[in-house]
N, C-alpha and C positions, 0 to 999 in steps of 0.2 A: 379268221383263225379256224384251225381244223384239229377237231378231237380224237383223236382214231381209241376206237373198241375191240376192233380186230384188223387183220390182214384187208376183210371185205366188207368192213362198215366203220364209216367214218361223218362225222357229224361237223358240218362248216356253217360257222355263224358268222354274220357278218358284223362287228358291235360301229354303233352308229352312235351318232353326237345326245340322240334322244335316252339312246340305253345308258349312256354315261349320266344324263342328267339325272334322270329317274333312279339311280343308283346312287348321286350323291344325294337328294333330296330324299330318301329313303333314309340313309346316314344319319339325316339333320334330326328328322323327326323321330327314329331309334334313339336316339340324345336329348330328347326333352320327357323328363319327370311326370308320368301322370297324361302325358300325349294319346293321343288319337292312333299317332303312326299314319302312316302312307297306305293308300288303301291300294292291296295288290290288285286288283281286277282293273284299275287304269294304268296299268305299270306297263312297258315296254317290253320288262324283261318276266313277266308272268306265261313262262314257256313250259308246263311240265317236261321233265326227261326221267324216264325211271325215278319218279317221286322227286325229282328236286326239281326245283326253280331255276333258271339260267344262273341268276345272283348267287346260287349257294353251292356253285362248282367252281372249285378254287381256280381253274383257269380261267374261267370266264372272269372272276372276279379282279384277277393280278390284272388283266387286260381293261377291266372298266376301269380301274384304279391307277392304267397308264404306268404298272411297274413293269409290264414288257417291251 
């Protein structure tokens, strides 16, 4: 997938079967009461961009989540 910023920067990720996992497994444990959570520094998608994380840009996320 390819995110464009402008005319001359454009930002192509490629999401992989790993990214998907680590994004549903992240889910599971966001969902449990009093959890640990999913530790980001073993995460796939532990990418800075302009302060967000891959997982927390709404297209990367439609696309882990297989609504594209």
């Amino acid at each position: 997938m390819e995110l464009k910023y402008s005319d001359d920067v454009k930002l192509q990720i490629n999401i992989t079967e790993k990214m998907k996992q680590d994004y549903r497994e992240c889910g599971e444990c966001a969902r449990v009461v009093g959890g640990d959570g999913k530790d980001c520094d073993g995460c796939s998608l532990n990418v800075d961009i302009e302060g967000l994380g891959l997982c927390e840009i709404p297209l990367v996320t439609e696309k882990l989540e297989d609504r594209v």
